[in-house]
DRENZALO-744933 format. One record per residue (C-alpha): z, x, y; residue in three letters. Coordinates in steps of 0.5 Angstrom, whole numbers, plus 500, padded with zeros to 3 digits. Layout:
BEGIN
Z X Y ALA
...
***
This chain:
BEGIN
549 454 453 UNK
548 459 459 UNK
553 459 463 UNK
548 458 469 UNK
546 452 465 UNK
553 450 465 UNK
554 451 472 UNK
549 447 474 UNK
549 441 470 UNK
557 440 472 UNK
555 441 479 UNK
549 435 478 UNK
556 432 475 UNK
560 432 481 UNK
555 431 486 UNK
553 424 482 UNK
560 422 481 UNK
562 424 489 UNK
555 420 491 UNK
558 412 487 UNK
565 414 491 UNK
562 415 497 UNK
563 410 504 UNK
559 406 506 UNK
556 406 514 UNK
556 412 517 UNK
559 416 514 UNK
555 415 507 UNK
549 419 511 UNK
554 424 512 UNK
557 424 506 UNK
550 423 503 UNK
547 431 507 UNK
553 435 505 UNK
553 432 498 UNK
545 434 499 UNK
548 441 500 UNK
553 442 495 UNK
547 441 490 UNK
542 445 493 UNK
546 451 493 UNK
548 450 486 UNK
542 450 483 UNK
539 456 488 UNK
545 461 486 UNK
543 463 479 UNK
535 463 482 UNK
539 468 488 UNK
542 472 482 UNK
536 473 478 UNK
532 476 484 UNK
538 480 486 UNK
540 484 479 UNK
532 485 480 UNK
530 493 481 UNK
525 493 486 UNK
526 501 487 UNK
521 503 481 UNK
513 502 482 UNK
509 500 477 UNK
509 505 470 UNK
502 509 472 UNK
498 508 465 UNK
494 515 466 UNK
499 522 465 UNK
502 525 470 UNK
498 532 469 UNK
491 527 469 UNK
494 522 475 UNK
495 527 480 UNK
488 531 478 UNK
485 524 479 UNK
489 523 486 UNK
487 530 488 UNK
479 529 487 UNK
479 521 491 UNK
484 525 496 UNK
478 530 498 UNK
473 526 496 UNK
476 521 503 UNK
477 527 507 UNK
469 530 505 UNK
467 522 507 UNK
472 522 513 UNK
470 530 516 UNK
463 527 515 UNK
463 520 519 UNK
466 525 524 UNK
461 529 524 UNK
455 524 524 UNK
459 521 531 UNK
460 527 534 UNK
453 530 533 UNK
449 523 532 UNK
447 526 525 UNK
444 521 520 UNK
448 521 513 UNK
442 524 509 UNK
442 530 514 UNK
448 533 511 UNK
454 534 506 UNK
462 536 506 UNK
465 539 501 UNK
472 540 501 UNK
474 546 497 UNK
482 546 498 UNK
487 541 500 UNK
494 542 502 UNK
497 535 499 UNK
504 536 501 UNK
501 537 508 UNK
494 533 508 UNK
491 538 511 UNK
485 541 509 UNK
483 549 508 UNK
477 550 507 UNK
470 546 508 UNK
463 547 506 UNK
458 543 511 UNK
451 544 509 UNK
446 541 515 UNK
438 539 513 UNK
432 537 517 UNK
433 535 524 UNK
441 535 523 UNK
439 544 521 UNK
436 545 528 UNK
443 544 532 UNK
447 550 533 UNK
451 552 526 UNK
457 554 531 UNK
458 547 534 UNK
459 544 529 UNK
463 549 527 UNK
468 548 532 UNK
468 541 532 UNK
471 542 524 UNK
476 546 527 UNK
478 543 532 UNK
479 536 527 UNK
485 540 524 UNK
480 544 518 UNK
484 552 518 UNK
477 554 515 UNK
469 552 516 UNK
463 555 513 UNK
457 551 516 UNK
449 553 513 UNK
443 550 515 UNK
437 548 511 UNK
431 546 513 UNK
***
């Protein structure tokens, strides 16, 4: 039998032969709440110990390889910073989505920065000045812009 098994069941034991000896009155409740206690921490210490040999350092095993996992990661990662630069964008200048496009062209993981960016403008989002918007990708923390309009 294991040895948790073991430990529990002669707790229960004693804690059973305690409760028929126990006084009568007031001192029954008292006798009756400690024995209570004795019991419950008897049957919660192997669940404590099981949960504390548990390693929960360690995340789940990526079931990708490494070398495909961090090319997927790289591509959601600039694919989020396209989507972020142009709902800025569509804030800033009160585009509609389907006036323009972002595509970032290089990505500094380590940092979260983006290097470079292409924005592409059309219709009415075309007729804004190129170098406004420009300044404003800049300004959002992008090292290199390049904004063409198309009309």
């Amino acid at each position: 039998m294991n040895e948790s098994a073991v430990f529990i069941i002669s707790m229960c034991a004693t804690v059973a032969l305690c409760s028929f000896a126990s006084y009568s009155g007031g001192e029954a409740r008292t006798t009756r709440l400690a024995l209570g206690i004795i019991l419950l921490s008897s049957l919660l210490s192997p669940a404590i110990e099981l949960i504390s040999e548990l390693d929960f350092t360690q995340g789940a095993p990526s079931p990708l390889p490494p070398s495909l996992g961090e090319d997927m990661r790289a591509e959601e990662l600039k694919r989020a910073f396209s989507e972020g630069i142009e709902s800025a964008i569509i804030n800033e200048f009160s585009f509609d989505s389907r006036q323009l496009s972002v595509e970032v062209g290089e990505l500094d993981i380590s940092s979260m920065t983006v290097g470079f960016c292409r924005v592409r403008l059309y219709g009415r989002a075309a007729l804004c000045d190129p170098r406004r918007v420009e300044r404003f990708v800049l300004g959002c923390g992008v090292r290199k812009c390049e904004v063409t309009a198309s009309v």
